[in-house]
BADO-687885 format. One line per 3 residues: number of its first residue (from 1); for each residue z, y negated, x negated of N, C-alpha, C. Coordinates in pm, whole numbers. Last residue first. Layout:
BEGIN
NUM) Z,Y,X,Z,Y,X,Z,Y,X | ...
***
This chain:
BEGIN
102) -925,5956,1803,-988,5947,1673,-930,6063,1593 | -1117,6066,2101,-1003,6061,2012,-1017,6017,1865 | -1379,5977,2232,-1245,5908,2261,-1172,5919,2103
99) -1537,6227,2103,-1581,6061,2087,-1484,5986,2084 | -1405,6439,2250,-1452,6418,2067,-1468,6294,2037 | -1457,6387,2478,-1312,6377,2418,-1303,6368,2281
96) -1700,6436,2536,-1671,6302,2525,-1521,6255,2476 | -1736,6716,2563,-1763,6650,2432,-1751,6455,2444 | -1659,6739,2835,-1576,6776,2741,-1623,6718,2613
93) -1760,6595,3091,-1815,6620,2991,-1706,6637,2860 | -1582,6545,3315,-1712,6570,3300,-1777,6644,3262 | -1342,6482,3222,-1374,6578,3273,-1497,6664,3327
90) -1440,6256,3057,-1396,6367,2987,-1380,6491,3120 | -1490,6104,3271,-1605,6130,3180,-1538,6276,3087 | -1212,6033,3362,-1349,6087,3439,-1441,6165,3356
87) -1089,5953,3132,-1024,6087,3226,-1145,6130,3262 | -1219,5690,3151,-1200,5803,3047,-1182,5917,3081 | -1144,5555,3377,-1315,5581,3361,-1290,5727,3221
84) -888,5527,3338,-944,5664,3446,-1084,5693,3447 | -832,5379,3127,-821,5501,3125,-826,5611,3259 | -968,5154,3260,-1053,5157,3155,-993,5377,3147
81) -826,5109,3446,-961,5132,3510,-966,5199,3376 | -555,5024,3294,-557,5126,3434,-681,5160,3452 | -679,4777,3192,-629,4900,3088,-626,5027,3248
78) -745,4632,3388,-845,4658,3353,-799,4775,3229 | -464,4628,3542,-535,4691,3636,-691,4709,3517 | -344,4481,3300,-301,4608,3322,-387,4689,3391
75) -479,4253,3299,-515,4297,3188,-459,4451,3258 | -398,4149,3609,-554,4158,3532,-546,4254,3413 | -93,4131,3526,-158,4197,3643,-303,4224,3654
72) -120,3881,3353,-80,4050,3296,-152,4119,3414 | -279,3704,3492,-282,3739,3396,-263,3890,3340 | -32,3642,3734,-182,3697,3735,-262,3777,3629
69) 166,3588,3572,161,3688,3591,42,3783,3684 | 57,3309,3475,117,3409,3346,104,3581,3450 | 62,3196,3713,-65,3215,3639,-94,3330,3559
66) 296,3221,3805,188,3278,3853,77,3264,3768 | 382,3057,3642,455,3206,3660,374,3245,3715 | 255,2798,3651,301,2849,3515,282,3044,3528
63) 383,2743,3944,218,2732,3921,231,2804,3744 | 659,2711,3836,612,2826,3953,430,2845,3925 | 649,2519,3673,710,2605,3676,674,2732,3746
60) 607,2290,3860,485,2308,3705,519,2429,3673 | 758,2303,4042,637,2318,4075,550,2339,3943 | 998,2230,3868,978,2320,3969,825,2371,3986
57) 917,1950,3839,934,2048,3694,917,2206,3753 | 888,1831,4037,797,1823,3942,810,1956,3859 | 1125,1874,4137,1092,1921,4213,953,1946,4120
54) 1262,1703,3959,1317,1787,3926,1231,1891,3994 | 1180,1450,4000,1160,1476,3867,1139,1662,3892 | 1224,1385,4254,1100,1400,4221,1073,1433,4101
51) 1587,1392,4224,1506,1478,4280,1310,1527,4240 | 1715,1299,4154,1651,1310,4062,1538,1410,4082 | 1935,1256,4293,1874,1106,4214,1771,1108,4157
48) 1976,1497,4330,1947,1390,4447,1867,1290,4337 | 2100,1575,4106,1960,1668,4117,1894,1531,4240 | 2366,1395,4089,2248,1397,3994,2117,1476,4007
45) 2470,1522,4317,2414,1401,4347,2348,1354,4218 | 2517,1766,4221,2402,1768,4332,2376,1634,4388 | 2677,1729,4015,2585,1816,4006,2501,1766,4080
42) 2822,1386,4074,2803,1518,4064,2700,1593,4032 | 2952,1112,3860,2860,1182,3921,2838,1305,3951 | 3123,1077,3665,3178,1105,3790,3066,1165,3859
39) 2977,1023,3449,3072,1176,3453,3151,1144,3613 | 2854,745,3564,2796,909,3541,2896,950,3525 | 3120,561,3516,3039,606,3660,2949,676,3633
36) 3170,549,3261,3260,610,3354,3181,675,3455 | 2940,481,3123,2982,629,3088,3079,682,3168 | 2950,206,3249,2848,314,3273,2828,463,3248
33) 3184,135,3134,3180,131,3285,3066,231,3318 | 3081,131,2866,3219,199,2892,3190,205,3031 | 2956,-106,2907,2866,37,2850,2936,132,2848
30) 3060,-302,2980,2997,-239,3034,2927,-107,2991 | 3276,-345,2749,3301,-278,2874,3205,-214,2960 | 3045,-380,2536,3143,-308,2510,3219,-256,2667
27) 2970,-663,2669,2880,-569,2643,2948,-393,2629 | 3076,-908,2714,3130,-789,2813,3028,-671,2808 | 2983,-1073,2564,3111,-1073,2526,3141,-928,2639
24) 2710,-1046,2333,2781,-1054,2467,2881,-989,2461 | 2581,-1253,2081,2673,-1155,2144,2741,-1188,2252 | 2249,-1337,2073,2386,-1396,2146,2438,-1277,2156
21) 2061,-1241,1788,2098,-1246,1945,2224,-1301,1979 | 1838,-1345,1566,2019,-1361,1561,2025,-1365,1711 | 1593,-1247,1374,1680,-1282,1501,1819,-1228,1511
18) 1423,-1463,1127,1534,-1340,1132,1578,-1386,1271 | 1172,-1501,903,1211,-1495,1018,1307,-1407,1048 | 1028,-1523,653,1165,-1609,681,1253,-1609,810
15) 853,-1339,602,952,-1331,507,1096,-1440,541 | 705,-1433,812,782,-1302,856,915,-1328,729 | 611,-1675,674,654,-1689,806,708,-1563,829
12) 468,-1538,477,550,-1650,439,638,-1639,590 | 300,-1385,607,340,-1344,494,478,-1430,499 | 90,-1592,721,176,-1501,790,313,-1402,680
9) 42,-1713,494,106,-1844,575,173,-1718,635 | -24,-1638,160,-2,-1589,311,58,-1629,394 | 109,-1642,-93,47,-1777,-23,-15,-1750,121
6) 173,-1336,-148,280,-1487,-137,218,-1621,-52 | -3,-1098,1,-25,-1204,-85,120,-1313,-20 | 185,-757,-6,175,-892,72,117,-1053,-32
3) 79,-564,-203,180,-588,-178,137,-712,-115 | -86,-224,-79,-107,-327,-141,-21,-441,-92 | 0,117,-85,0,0,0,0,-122,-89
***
């Protein structure tokens, strides 16, 4: 990284700029007041509050599980076909068991 030119009006102007906020004097209580009033909060009035989040997550959840278990349910029923087309043919034709097995 190449170092800031000095005669850089922007340069110059950051190198002098500093913010100094107003301390608030009831900052410290309130942030105490706000850790009071959550842990009072309940289970089921935090799921309430929070509901469209939570119903979100639900639903991404379920649509997820079904997908996932469509999925397996496909691969199993095409392993299931694949070893009865085998069975078949081998009962068929006995020299196809030569082929199958290694």
């Amino acid at each position: 990284m190449n170092a800031p030119d000095p005669l850089d009006p922007l340069s110059r102007t950051l190198a002098t700029w500093r913010v100094d906020p107003p301390a608030r004097p009831d900052f410290r209580p309130a942030v105490w007041q706000r850790l009071k009033r959550s842990s009072q909060e309940s289970w089921a009035g935090y799921l309430r509050a929070r509901s469209g989040l939570w119903t979100s997550i639900a639903a991404v959840a379920i649509v997820a599980a079904t997908w996932t278990g469509r999925s397996m349910a496909q691969a199993q029923q095409e392993a299931g076909r694949e070893r009865m087309v085998v069975s078949y043919l081998v009962e068929l034709d006995p020299r196809v068991l030569a082929l199958v097995q290694p």
